[in-house]
N, C-alpha and C positions, 0 to 999 in steps of 0.2 A: 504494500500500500504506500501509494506518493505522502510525503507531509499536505498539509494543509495549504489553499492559496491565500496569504494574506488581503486581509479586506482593503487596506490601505498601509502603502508606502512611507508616507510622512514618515517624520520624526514625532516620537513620541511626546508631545510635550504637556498636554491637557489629559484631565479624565473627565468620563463620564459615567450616571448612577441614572435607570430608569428603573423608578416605580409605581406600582398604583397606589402608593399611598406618600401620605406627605410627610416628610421628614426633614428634620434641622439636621441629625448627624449620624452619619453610617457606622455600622458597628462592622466591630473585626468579622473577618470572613467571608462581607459582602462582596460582589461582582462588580467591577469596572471594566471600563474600555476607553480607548485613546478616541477611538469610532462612535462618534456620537451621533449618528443615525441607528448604532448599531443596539446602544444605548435607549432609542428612541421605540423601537422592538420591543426590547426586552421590557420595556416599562410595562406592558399589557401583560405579561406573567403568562406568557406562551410555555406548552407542555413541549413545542415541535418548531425550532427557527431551522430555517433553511438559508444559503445564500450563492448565487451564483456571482462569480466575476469574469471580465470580459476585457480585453486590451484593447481598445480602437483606434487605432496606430491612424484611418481617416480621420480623426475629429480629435486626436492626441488626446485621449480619456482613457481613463480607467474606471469602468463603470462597476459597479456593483447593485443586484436587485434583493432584496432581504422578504423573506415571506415568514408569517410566523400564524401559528393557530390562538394568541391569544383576544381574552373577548372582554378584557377590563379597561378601563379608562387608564388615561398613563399622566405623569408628572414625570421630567427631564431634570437633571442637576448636575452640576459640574462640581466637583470632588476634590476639595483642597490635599492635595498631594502635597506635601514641604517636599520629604525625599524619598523619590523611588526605590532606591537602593534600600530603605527602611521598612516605607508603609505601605508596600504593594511586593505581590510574589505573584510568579503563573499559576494560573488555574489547573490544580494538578490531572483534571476533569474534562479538560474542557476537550473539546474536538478540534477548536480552531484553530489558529494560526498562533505560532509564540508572538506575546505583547497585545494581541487582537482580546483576552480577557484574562483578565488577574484578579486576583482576591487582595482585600484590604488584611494588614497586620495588626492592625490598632484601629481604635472608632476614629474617624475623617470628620471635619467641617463638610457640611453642604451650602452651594452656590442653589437657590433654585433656577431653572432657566425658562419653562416652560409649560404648559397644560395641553396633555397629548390628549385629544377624543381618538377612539380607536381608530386605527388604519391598518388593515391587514398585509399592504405591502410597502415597502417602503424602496426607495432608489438613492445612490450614493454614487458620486464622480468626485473626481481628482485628475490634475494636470499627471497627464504622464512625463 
């Protein structure tokens, strides 16, 4: 079996925290991502995300489509990370791509960002 395709290239430098519920501080063990579309998914508390990526060397994209079965309302937050090397480790679980989702060390500050009403698929681009 190949690794995983990374959803996004960037440099890691922001996190992201979806939930369907509203919170001021994440606790140890929660789920992050650099991918905050991906983030934006996940905040609907889906049992089944999927996601395809795509290079379009026409249009210099790197597209990404995210499909997920959840059916809750979502809230979006951005994740006061101080230091990576401390308060975040890979998701020993996860399927994805390394860096594409980590778990927190310690309870994080939350930034809120947003009020997700459900969308069951979501689209992601970045300059290739």
């Amino acid at each position: 079996m190949s690794d995983p395709i990374p959803i996004s290239l960037k440099e890691q430098t922001e996190w992201f925290h979806g939930s369907p519920q509203k919170l001021h501080t994440l606790l140890t063990g929660s789920t992050i991502t650099p991918v905050k579309t991906l983030a934006r998914a996940f905040s609907h508390k889906p049992e089944i995300l999927s996601f395809e990526v795509a290079e379009k060397s026409s249009i210099g994209k790197r597209c990404c489509t995210i499909k997920h079965d959840g059916v809750k309302h979502g809230y979006l937050y951005r994740v006061m990370v101080e230091d990576p090397s401390i308060d975040i480790i890979q998701h020993p679980e996860s399927n994805a791509a390394q860096g594409d989702e980590m778990l927190t060390t310690r309870p994080l500050k939350l930034e809120f960002l947003e009020e997700l009403p459900l969308q069951q698929e979501y689209e992601y681009q970045e300059d290739m």
